[in-house]
N, C-alpha and C positions, 0 to 999 in steps of 0.2 A: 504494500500500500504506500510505505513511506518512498520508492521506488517513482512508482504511479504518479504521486501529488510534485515531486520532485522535477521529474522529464514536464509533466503539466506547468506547472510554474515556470520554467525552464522557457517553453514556448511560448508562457504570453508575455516573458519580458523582451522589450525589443532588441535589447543589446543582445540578449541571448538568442533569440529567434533562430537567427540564421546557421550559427555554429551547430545549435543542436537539430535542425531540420537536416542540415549534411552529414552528420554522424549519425541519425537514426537513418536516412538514408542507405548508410553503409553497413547498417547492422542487419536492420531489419528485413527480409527478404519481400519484393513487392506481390500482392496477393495474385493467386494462379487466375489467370483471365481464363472464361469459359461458362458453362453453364451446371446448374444445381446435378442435372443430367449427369451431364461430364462427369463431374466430379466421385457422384455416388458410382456409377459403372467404373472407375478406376480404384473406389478403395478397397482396404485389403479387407475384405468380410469372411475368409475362409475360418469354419469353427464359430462362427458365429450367429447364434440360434437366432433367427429373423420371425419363426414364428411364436403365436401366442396365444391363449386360451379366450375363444368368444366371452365377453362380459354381459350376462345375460340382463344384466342389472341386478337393484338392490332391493332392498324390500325399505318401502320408506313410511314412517307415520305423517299425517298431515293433522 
């Protein structure tokens, strides 16, 4: 968190702005361009139980 608030501050001061936009720049890697599609057909889902038991629902008082 203290992390977080830190780079956040960081940005909104102007002296700071620029230093730390080029260094997260260089850290952060830019996010994968594509679609939601894309994405889920390439991840690694083997071993991993996709199904799950119908919720027939609950029994509710009113």
């Amino acid at each position: 968190v203290a992390l977080v608030r830190g780079v956040a501050a960081a940005l909104a001061d102007p002296l700071r702005e620029a230093e730390v936009r080029a260094v997260l720049r260089e850290v952060v890697p830019p996010p994968a361009s594509g679609s939601l599609k894309a994405l889920l057909a390439a991840a690694p889902l083997e071993g991993v139980d996709l199904e799950r038991p119908r919720d027939l629902g609950r029994d509710v008082a009113f």
